[in-house]
N, C-alpha and C positions, 0 to 999 in steps of 0.2 A: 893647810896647804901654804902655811907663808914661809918654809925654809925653801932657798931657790938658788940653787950654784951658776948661772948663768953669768955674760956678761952682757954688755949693753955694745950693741950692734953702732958702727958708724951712722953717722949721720948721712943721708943720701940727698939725690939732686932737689934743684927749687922745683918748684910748679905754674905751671900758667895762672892757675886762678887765684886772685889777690887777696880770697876770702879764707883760702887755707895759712893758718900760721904754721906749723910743721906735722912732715909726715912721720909716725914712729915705726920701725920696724922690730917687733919686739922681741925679746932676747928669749933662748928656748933651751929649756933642759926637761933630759929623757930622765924621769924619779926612780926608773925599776920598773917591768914588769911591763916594757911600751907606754906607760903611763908619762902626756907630755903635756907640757905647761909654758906658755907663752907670757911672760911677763911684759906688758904693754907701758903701768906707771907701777912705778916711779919711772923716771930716762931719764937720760941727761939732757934731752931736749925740752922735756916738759915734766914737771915734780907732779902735779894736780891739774885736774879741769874742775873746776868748781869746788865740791865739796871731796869729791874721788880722788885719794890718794896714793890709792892702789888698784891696779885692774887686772884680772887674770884671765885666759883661758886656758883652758883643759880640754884633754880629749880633743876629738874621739878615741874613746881606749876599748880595748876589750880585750879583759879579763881569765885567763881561764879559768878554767875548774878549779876550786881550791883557793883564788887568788882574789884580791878585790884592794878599795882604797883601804891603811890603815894610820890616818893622820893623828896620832897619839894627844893624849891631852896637854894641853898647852896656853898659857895666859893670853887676853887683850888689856890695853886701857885706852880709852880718849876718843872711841873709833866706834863706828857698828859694822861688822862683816854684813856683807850681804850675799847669798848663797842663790844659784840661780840655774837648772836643769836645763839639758836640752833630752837627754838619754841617759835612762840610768836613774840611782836610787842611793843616795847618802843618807845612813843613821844620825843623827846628830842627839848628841847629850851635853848638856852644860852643869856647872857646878850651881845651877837653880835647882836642880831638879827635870831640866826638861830631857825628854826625850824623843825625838820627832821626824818619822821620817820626811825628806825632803824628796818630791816626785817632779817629771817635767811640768813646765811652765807655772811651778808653785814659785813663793820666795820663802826666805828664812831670813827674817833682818833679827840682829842679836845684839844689842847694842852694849857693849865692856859697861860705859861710865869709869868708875872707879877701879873697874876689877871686875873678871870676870875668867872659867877658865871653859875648853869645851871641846870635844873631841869629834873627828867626823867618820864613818867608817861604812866600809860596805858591809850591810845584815848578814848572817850567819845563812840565812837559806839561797837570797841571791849569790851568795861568794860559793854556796855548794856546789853550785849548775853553771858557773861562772856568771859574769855581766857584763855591761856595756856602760861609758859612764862619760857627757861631756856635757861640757859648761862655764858658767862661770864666777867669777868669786870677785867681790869688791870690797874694799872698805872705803868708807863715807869718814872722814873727821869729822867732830861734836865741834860745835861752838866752844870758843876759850869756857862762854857760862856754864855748859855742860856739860864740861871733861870730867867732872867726879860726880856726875850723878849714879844712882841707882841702879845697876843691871839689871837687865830686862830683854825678854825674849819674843817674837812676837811672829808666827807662823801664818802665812796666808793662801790661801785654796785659788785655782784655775779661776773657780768660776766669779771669786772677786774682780778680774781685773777685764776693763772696758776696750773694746777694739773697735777698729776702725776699721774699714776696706774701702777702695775705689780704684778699678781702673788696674788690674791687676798687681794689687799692692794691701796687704793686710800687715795691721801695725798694733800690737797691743802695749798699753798705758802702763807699765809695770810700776814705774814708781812718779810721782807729781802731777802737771799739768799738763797736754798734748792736745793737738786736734779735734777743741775743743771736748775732750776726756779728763775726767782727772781720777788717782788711782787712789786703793781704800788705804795704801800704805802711809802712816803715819812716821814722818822723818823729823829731825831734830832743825832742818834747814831749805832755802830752798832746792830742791834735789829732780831730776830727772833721767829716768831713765824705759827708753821702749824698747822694744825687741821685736823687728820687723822683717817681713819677708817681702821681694819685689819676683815680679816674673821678668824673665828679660824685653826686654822693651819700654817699659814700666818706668814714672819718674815717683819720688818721696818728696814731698816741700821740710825743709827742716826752718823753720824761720829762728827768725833772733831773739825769742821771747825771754832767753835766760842767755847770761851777761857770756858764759862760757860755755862751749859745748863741743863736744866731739863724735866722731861715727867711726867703732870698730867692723872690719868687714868680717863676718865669722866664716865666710866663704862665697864664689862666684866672684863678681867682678864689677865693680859701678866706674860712671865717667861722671865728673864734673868739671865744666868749664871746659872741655876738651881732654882732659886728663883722665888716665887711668887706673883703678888700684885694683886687685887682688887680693884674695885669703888671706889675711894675717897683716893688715895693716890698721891704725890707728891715724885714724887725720883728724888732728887736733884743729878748730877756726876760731879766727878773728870774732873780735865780738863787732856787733850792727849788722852782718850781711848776710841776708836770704838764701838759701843754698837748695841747689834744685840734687838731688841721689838719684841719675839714671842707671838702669840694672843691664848691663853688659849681656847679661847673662842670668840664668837664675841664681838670687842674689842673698844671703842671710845677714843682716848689719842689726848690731847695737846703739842707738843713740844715747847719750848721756851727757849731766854737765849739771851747771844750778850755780847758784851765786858764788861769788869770792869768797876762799873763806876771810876769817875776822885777822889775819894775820898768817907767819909761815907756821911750818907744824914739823916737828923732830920726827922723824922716825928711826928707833931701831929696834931690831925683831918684829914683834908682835906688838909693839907697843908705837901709839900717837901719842902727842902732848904738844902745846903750844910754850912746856918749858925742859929744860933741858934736867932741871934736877927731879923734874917728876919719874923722868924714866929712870933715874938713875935709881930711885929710893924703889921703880917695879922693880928695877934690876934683881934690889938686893931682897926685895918679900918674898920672888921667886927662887932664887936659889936657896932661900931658907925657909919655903914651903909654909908660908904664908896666906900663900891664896887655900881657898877652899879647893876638896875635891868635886873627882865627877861621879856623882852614883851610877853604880855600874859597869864604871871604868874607872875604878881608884886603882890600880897595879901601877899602869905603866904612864910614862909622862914622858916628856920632852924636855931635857936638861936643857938651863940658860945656856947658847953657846958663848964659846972662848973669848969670842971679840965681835 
């Protein structure tokens, strides 16, 4: 899911609250098939919040008969994807060998390192009967130390990850530290990320524990400090200041963010790197078919594009 025709939306009004540093309203293209994709980071307001240097969501989609995701295989380096359900069922195969399917409230973190390629797709039985499929997709940059490690894939189950509830608001620990939780996911940095729901009425304490942080709203409507947002925004804050999430409404938000990384980070395509000629050199492995294939899906691939 990282090719993306979109542009980057105007920048929009300030805010009351002194804790937000800006609001993203993220840019949106329809892929084929109703299948639509909000592109939150990069923007031109904010490249990263922590280690996250790309954020997506997807969906709701549904499919029909016959039809489903078929994201062809295609290179990372520098970077771990992070793959995340709310509905719906992606196949995933990489050039390790894995093959896996990814179901709600699982993760799939896949970390490039040096290289890595992987394809995502909807199963042959669910695409028969049609599906449904939304969600979302991140990548995390490696530390400058561990842009060329190793590829490695690493699947994790529902029942791994620690949740919280109080006062009508359940919050589950998907990736680091929270609420006094912490998740079984093993990251290369410090990284966070929960996946929460509020009932209307309902506040979330998000405190300052990690130097950067932000909350996508996946739908409904929260207030802070007097302010309101809506489905589809990204409010990136300040780092030190305590932030209270009142739920407007019934409410679905992402919390994410984790330390600075070590420096900035290139991206073009598929590829991270904290140097510019490293991508260049994937550039050139991938269009002369370099990387490994993917068992299972060695056919068809995703050509480097033009520019």
């Amino acid at each position: 899911m990282s090719f993306f025709p979109g542009q980057d939306p105007v920048a929009g009004d300030k805010y009351q609250c002194d804790a937000i540093k800006t609001v993203i309203v993220p840019r949106t293209a329809d892929l084929g098939d109703g299948f639509t994709v909000r592109r939150a980071l990069p923007s031109i307001q904010s490249r990263m919040v922590g280690p996250f240097v790309f954020f997506d969501h997807f969906g709701p989609t549904v499919f029909k008969s016959g039809n489903g995701l078929d994201v062809r295989p295609h290179p990372h380096i520098g970077l771990a994807t992070v793959s995340y359900l709310f509905d719906g069922e992606i196949m995933h195969r990489d050039s390790l060998g894995t093959a896996v399917p990814i179901r709600p409230g699982e993760i799939n973190w896949m970390t490039a390192g040096r290289g890595i390629v992987h394809s995502e797709r909807t199963g042959t039985e669910r695409r028969a009967h049609g599906d449904t499929l939304h969600g979302l997709q991140m990548w995390v940059a490696l530390p400058a130390a561990k842009e060329e490690i190793d590829p490695d894939f690493a699947h994790y189950g529902v029942e791994g990850f620690p949740m919280v509830s109080d006062n009508g608001t359940s919050a589950r620990v998907v990736v680091g530290d929270s609420y006094g939780k912490r998740s079984p996911v093993k990251a290369s940095s410090e990284t966070l990320f929960v996946d929460a729901h509020l009932k209307a009425g309902s506040a979330l304490p998000f405190d300052a524990d990690h130097v950067e942080r932000a909350a996508y709203v996946i739908d409904g409507e929260v207030e802070i400090a007097g302010d309101r947002f809506g489905g589809g925004k990204l409010l990136v804050f300040k780092p030190g200041d305590r932030i209270t999430i009142r739920a407007v409404a019934d409410t679905h938000v992402a919390l994410f963010g984790g330390e600075p990384l070590d420096g900035p980070r290139h991206i073009w395509w598929n590829f991270v790197s904290s140097r510019k000629d490293r991508i260049e050199q994937a550039k050139a492995e991938w269009a002369s078919g370099h990387f490994q294939k993917v068992p299972g899906d060695e056919i068809e691939f995703i050509p480097l594009p033009a520019k």
